[in-house]
N, CA and C atoms as an extended XYZ file, in Angstrom:
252
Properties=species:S:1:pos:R:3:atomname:S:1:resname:S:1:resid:I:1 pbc="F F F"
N      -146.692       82.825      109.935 N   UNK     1
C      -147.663       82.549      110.962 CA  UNK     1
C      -147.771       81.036      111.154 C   UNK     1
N      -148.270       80.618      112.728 N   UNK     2
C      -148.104       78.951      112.004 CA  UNK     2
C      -149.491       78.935      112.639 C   UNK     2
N      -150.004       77.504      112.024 N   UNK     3
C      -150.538       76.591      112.239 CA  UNK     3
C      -151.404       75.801      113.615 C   UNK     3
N      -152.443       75.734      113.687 N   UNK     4
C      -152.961       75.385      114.537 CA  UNK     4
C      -152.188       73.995      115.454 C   UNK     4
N      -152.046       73.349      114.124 N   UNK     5
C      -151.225       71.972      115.093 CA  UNK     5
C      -149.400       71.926      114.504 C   UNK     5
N      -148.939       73.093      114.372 N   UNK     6
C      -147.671       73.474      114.572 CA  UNK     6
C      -147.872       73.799      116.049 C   UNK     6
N      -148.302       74.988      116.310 N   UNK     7
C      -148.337       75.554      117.357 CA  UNK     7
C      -148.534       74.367      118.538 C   UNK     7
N      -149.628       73.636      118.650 N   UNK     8
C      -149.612       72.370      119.394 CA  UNK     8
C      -148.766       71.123      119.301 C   UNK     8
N      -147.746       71.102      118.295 N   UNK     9
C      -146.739       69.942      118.327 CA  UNK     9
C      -145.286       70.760      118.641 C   UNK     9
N      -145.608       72.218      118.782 N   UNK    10
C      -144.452       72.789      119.570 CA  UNK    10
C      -144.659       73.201      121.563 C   UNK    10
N      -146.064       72.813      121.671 N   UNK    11
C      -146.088       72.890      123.077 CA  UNK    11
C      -146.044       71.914      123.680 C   UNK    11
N      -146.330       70.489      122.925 N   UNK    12
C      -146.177       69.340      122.940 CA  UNK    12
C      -144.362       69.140      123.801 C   UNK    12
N      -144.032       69.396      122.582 N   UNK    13
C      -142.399       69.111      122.574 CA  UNK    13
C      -141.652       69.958      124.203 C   UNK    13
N      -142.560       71.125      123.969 N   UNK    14
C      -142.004       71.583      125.477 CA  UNK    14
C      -142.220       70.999      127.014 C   UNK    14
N      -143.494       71.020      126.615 N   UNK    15
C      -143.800       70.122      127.923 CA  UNK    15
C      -143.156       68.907      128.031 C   UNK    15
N      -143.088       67.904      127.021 N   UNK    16
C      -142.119       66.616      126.524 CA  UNK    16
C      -141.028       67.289      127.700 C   UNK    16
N      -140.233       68.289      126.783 N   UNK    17
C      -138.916       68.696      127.735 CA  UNK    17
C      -139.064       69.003      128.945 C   UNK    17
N      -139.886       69.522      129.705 N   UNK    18
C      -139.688       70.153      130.587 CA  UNK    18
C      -140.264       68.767      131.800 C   UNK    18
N      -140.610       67.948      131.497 N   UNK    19
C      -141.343       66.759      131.792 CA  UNK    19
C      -139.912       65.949      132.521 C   UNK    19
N      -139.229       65.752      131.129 N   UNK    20
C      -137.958       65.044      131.681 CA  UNK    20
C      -137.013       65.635      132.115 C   UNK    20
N      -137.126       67.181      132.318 N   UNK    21
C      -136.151       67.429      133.002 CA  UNK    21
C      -136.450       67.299      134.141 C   UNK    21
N      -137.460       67.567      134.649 N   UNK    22
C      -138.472       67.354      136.011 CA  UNK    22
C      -138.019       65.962      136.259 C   UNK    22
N      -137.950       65.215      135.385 N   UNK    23
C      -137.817       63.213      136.265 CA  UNK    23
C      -136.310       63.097      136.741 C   UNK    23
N      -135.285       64.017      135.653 N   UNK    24
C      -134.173       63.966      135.997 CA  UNK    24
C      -133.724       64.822      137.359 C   UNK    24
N      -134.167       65.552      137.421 N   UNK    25
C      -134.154       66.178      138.587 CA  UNK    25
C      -133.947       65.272      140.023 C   UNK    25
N      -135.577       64.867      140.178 N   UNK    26
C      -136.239       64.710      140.986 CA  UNK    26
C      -135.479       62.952      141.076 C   UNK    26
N      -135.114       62.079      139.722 N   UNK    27
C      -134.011       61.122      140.456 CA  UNK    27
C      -132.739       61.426      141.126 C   UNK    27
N      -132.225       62.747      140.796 N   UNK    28
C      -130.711       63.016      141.205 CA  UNK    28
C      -130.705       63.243      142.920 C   UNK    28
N      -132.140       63.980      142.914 N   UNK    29
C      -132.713       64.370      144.879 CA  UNK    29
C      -132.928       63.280      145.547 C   UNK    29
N      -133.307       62.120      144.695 N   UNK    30
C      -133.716       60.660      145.511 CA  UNK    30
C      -131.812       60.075      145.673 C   UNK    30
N      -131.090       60.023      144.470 N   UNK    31
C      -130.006       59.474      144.835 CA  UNK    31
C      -128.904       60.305      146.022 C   UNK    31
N      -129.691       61.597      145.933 N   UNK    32
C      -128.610       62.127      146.436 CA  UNK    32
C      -128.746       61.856      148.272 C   UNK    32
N      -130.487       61.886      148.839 N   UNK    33
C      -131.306       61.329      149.673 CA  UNK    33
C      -130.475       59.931      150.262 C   UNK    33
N      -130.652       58.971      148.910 N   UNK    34
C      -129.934       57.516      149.294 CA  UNK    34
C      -128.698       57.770      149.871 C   UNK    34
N      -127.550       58.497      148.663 N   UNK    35
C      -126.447       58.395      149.809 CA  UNK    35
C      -126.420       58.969      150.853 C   UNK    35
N      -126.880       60.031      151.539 N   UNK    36
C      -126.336       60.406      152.547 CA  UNK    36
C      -126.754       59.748      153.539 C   UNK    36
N      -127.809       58.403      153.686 N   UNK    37
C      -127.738       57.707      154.263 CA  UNK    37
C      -126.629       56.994      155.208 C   UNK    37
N      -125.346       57.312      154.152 N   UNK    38
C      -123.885       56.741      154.156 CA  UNK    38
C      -122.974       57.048      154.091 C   UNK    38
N      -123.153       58.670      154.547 N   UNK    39
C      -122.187       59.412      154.251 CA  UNK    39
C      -122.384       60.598      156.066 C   UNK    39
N      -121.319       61.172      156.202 N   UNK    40
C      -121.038       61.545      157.368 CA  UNK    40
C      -120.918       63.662      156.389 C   UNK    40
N      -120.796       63.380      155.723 N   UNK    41
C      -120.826       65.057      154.412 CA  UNK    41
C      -122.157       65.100      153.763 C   UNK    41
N      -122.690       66.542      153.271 N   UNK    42
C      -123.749       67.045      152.552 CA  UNK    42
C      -123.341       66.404      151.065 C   UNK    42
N      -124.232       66.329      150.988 N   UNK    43
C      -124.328       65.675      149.123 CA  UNK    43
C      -125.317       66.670      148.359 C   UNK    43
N      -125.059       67.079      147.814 N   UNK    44
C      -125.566       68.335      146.335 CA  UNK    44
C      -125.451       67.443      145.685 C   UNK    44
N      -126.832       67.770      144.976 N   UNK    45
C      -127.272       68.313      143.553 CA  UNK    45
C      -127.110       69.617      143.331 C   UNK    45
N      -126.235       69.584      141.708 N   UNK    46
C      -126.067       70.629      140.935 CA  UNK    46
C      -126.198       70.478      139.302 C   UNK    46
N      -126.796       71.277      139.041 N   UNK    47
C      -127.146       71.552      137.653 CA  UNK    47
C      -125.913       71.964      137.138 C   UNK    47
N      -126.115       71.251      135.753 N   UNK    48
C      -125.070       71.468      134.888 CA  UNK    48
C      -125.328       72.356      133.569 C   UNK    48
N      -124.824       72.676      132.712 N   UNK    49
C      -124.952       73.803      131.927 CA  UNK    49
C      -125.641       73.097      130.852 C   UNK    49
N      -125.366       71.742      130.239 N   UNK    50
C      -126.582       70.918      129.419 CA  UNK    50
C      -127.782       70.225      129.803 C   UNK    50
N      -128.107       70.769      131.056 N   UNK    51
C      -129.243       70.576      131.457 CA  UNK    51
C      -129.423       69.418      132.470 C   UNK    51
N      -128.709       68.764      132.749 N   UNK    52
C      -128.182       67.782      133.305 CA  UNK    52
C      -128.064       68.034      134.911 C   UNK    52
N      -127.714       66.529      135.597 N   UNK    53
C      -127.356       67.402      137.379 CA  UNK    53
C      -126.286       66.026      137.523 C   UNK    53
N      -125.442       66.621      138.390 N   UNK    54
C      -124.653       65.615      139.145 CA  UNK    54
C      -124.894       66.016      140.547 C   UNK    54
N      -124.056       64.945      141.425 N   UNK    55
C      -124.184       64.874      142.784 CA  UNK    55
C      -122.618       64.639      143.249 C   UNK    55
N      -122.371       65.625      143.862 N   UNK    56
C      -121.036       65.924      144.849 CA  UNK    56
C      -121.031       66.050      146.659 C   UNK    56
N      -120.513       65.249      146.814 N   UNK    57
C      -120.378       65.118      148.147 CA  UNK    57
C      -119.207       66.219      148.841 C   UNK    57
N      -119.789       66.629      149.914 N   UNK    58
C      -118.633       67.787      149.893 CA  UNK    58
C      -116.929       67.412      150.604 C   UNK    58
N      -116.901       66.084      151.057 N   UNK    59
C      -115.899       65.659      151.716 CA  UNK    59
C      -115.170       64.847      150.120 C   UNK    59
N      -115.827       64.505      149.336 N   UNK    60
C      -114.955       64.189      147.955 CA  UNK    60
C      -113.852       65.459      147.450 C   UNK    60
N      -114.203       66.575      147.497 N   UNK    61
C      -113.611       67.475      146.833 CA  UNK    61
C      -113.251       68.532      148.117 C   UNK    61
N      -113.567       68.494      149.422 N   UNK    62
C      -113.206       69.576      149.905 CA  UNK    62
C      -114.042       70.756      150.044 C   UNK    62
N      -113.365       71.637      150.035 N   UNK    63
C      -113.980       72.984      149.808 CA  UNK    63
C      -115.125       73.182      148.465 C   UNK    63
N      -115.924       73.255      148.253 N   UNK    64
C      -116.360       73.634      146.370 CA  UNK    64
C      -115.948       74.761      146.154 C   UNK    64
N      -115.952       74.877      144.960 N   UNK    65
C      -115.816       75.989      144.638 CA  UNK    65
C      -116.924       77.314      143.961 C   UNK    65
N      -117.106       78.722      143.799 N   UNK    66
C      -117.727       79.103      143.882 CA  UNK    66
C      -119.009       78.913      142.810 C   UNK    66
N      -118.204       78.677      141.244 N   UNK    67
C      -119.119       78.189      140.260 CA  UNK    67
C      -119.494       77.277      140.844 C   UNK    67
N      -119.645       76.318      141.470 N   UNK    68
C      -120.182       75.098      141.776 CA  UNK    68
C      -121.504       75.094      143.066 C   UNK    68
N      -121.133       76.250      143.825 N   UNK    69
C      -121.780       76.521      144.803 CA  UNK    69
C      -123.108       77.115      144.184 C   UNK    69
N      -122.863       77.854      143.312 N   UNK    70
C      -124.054       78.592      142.810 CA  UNK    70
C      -124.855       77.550      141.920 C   UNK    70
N      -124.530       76.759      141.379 N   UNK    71
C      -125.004       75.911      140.724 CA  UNK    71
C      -125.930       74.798      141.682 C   UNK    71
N      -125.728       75.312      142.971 N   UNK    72
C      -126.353       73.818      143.880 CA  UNK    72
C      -128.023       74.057      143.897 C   UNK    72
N      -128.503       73.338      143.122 N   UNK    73
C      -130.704       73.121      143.490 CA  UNK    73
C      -130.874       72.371      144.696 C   UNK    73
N      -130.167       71.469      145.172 N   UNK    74
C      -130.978       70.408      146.385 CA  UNK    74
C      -129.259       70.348      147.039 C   UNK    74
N      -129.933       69.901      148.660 N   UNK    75
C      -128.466       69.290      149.824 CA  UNK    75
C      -128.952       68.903      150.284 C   UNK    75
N      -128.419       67.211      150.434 N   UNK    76
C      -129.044       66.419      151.787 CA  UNK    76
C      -128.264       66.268      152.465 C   UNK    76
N      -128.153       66.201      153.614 N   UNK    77
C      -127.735       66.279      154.605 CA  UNK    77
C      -127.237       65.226      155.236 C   UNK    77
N      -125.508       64.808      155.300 N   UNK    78
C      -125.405       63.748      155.473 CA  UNK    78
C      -125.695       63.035      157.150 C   UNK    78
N      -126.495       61.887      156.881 N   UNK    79
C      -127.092       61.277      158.253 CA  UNK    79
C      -126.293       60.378      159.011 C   UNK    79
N      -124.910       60.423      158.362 N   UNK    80
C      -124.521       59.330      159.716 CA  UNK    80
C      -124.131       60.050      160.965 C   UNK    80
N      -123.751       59.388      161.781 N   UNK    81
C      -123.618       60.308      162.977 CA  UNK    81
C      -122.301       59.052      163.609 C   UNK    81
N      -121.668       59.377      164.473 N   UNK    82
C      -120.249       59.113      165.384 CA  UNK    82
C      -120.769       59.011      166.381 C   UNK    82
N      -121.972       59.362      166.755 N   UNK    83
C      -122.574       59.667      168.090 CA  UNK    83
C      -123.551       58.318      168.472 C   UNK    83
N      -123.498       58.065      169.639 N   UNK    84
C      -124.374       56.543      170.024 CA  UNK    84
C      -125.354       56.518      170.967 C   UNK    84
């Protein structure tokens, strides 16, 4: 059985985690935001299997592929335009 402040230095620790995964997140949506400023392709965020996210532009690689597709949390939308 545990402990009054076991139990509270293990909800501690979660929230801890779940805290920074939230900041990591939420920087990968701002960078991903920035580039497409500069980009003429969608830019994803995708979660990675250690918890982690990268950002793929879809004119870097082409087509994605399907593991990768399913993996996408955020797309911004790239804003440049050809048009005047």
């Amino acid at each position: 059985m545990f402990h009054d402040t076991e139990i509270s230095t293990m909800v501690q620790l979660v929230t801890t985690a779940e805290a920074a995964q939230a900041m990591a997140m939420d920087d990968k949506i701002l960078q991903a935001e920035q580039r497409s400023f500069h980009s003429f392709f969608d830019v994803h965020v995708i979660a990675k299997d250690d918890g982690s996210y990268s950002l793929f532009e879809e004119a870097d690689y082409g087509e994605l592929p399907t593991h990768l597709i399913d993996d996408i949390i955020y797309t911004a939308q790239g804003k440049m335009s050809d048009e005047y």
